[in-house]
N, C-alpha and C positions, 0 to 999 in steps of 0.2 A: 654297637654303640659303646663308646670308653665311657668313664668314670672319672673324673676328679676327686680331691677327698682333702676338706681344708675345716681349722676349727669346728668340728661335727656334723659340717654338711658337704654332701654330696652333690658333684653338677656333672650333667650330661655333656658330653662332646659330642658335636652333629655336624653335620656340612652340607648346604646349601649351595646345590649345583645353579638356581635361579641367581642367586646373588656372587656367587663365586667367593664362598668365607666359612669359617668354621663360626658354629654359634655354640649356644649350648644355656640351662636354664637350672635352675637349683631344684633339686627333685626332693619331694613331701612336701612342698609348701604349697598348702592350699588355703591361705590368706593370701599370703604375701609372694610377688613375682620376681624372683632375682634373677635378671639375664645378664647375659655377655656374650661377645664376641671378639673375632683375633682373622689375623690372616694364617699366624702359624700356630703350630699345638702349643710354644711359647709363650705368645701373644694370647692366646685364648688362656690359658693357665694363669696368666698375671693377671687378665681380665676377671676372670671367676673368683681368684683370691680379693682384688679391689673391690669387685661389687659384695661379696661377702664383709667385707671391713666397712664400707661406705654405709651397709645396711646394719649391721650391729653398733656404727657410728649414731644413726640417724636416730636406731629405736633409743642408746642412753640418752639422748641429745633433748628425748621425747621423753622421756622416763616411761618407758614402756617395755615389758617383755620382748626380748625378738621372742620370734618364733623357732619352736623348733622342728626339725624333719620329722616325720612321723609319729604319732603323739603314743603308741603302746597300743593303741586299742584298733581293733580292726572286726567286721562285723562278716561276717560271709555266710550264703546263702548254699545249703547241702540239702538235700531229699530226705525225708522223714524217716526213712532206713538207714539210711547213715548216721542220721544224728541219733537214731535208739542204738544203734552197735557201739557209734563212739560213750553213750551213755554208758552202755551194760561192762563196757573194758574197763571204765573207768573207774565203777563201781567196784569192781573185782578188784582191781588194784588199790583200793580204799583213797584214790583221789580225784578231784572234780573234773566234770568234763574240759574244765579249762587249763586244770594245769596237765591233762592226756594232750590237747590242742598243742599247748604251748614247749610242750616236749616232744613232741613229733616234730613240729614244724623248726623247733632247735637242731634239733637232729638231721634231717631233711637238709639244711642251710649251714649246717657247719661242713661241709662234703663241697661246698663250691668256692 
């Protein structure tokens, strides 16, 4: 799957062998659904950037925050030994288990 990448949000490129089109949808937004589609990567590209503008149109328009991709926080579910190893490293290192998380998973995701 591509990626799009317009004023801070991110949209999928997909293609629908049933309909014969490229679609694609704004990825983190779980309020709000911003789709598009195109027949060419062109056409889907101007599509994703319009609905992205139409929707930051709509929320000033509303006086309402848009929304944004991803909000920082994220919850995930690990086995009771992991979560004491990742404690006791973090300890050693005299920093929280969160900022141990948040520097692994930096580290891990600057490599791709």
């Amino acid at each position: 799957m591509g990626v799009f990448k317009y004023k801070g949000y991110s949209g999928s490129v997909e293609y629908s062998e049933k309909d014969d089109c490229l679609f694609g949808r704004v990825l983190g937004m779980n309020k709000d659904c911003i789709s598009y589609e195109g027949q060419t990567l062109d056409e889907l590209r101007k599509d994703f950037e319009g609905a992205v503008d139409d929707y930051l149109c709509m929320c000033k328009s509303k006086g309402i925050a848009p929304q944004k991709p991803y909000s920082g926080t994220l919850n995930i579910r690990i086995s009771p030994e992991t979560h004491g190893k990742i404690a006791e490293i973090a300890m050693v290192r005299g920093i929280t288990i969160n900022g141990f998380i948040r520097s692994a998973l930096e580290n891990a995701t600057s490599k791709i």
